[in-house]
Structure formats: C-alpha cells, structure tokens
C-alpha positions, 0 to 999 in steps of 0.5 A, a space after each residue: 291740709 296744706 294750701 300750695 299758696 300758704 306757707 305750711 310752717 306759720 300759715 302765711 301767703 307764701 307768694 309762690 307764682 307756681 301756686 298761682 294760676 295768674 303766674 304759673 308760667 313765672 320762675 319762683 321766688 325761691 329759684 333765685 335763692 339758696 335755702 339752707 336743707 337744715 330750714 326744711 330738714 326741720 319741717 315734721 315729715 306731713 309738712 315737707 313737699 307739700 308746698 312752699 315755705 314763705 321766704 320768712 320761713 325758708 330764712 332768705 329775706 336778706 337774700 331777695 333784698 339784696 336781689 331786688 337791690 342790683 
C-alpha cells in the first residue's frame, strides 16, 4: 500500500505539501522542476500515480538547490 507522504520508490518522506493537510493550499516542490518521464516510466506500474517521488528519487536535487540558491 502506498502512503501519499512517502516516496513509493525507496520509502522516504517525499516532502509533498499537497500530501500534507498543514500545507495543501501550497505549490509543490515538484512544480518548480523538470522530472525526466524515463525517472517515472521506470517505476513498475502499482507504483505510478499513486504518489510523489522524493526529490532523490524523481533525480532533481541539483535542480532545487540551484533554486533555492537565487
């Protein structure tokens, strides 16, 4: 069974504020970067749309260091 706030892939809190009542009317983390569709083509099918990757896993860390770095 999947929990919207971990990461299906390796467990971990996935940090999505659409998950998390306190913070449901906030954008995403994940609105702000480009995930690459091969990241979440290579999910196996029950794990797909059920919730979001933490940014480890959908590979953007760079991408919201160099955000939060402007």
């Amino acid at each position: 069974m999947t929990t919207p706030t971990l990461c299906p892939a390796c467990g971990a809190r996935n940090d999505c504020s659409l998950a998390d009542p306190r913070t449901v009317d906030q954008a995403c983390w994940c609105y702000s970067v480009i995930i690459n569709p091969a990241v979440l083509e290579a999910l196996p099918d029950e794990l797909r749309n059920k919730a979001c990757l933490c940014p480890r896993c959908a590979q953007v860390d760079e991408q919201l260091r160099n955000r939060h770095a402007r």
